[in-house]
VOPAGU-2260 file (C-alpha; in pm, 1 decimal, decimal comma):
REM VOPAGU-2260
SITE   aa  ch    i         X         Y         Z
SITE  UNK   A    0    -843,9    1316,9     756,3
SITE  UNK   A    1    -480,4    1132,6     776,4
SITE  UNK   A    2    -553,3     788,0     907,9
SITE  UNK   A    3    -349,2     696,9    1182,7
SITE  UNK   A    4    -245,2     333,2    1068,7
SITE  UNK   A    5    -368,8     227,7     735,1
SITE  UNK   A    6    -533,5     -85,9     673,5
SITE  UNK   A    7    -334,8    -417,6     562,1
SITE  UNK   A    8    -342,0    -458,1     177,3
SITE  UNK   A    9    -416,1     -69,7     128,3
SITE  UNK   A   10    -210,4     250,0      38,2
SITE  UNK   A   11    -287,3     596,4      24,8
SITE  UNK   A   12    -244,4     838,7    -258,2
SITE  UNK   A   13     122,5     947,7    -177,1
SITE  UNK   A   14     204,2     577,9    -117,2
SITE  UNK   A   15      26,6     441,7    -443,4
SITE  UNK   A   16     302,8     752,4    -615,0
SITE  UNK   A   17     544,2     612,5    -408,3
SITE  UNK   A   18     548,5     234,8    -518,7
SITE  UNK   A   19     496,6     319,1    -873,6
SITE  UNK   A   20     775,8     557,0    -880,6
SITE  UNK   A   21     460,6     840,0   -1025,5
SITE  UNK   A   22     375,9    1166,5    -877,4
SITE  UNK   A   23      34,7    1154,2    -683,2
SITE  UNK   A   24    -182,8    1329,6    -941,8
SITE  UNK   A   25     -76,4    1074,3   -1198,9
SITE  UNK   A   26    -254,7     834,5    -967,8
SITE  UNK   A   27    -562,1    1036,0    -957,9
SITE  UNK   A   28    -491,4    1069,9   -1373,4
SITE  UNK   A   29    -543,0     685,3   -1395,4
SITE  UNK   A   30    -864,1     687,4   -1124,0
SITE  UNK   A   31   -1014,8     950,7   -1347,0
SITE  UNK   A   32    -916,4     746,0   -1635,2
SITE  UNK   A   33   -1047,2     430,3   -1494,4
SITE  UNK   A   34    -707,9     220,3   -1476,1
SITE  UNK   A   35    -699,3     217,7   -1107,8
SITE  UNK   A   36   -1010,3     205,0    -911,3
SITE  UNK   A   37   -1059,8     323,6    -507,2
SITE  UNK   A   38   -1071,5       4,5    -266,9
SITE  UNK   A   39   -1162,1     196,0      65,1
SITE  UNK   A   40   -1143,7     545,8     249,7
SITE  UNK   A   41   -1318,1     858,8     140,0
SITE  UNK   A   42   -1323,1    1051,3    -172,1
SITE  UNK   A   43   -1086,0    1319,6      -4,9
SITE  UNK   A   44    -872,0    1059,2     124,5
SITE  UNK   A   45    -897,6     749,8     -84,8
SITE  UNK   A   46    -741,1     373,0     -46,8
SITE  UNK   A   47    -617,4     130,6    -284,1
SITE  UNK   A   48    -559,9    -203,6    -304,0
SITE  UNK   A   49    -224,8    -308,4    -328,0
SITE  UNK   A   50    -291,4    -572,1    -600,7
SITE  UNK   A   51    -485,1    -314,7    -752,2
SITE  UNK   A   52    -171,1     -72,4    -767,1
SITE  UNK   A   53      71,0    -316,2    -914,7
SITE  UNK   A   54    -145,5    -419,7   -1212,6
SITE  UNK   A   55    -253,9     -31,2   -1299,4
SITE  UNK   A   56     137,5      27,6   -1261,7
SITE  UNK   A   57     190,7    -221,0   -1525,0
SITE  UNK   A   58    -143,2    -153,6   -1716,3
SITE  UNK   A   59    -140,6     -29,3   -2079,2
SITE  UNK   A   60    -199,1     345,4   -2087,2
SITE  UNK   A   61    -461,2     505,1   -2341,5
SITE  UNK   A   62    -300,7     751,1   -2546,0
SITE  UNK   A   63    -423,6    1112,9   -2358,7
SITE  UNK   A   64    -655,6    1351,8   -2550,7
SITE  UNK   A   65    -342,4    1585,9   -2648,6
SITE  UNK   A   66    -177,0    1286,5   -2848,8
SITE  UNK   A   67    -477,2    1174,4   -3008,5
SITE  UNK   A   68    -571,2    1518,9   -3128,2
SITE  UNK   A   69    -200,8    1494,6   -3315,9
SITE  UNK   A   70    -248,0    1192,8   -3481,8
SITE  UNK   A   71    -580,1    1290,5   -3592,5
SITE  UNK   A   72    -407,4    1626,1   -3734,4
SITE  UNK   A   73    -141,4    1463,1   -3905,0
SITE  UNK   A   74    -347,3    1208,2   -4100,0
C-alpha cells in the first residue's frame, strides 16, 4: 500500500532515508535496533514521526555486532 498523501508530521521509509541523507534499510537498521521507533502506518508500510527522525538522525549509534566481536578479539 503507497498512501496517497501522507499524514502531517509523518514520513515514510524512503523519506525518513531521504532527510537523514541514509539509505532506507539503514532506517529499518535503527527500528530493529531500537533508535527509531514506528509512529503510524503498517508494518509493510510504516510512518515516522518527524521529531522522531531528527533525534535518531542525531542519536548515538551502538557499536554493531561485527565491531564488537573485534574489540573483543583484540583484547
Amino acid at each position: 500500500m503507497r498512501y496517497a498523501s501522507i499524514p502531517p508530521g509523518y514520513l515514510t521509509t524512503e523519506l525518513a532515508a531521504q532527510a537523514c541523507g541514509v539509505q532506507p534499510a539503514t532506517i529499518r537498521d535503527w527500528v530493529r535496533r531500537g533508535i527509531l521507533t514506528r509512529a503510524a502506518g503498517s508494518t509493510r508500510h510504516p510512518l515516522y514521526a518527524v521529531d522522531d527522525v531528527t533525534a535518531a538522525k542525531t542519536a548515538p549509534k551502538p557499536n554493531s555486532s561485527r565491531a564488537r566481536r573485534a574489540e573483543v578479539n583484540s583484547a
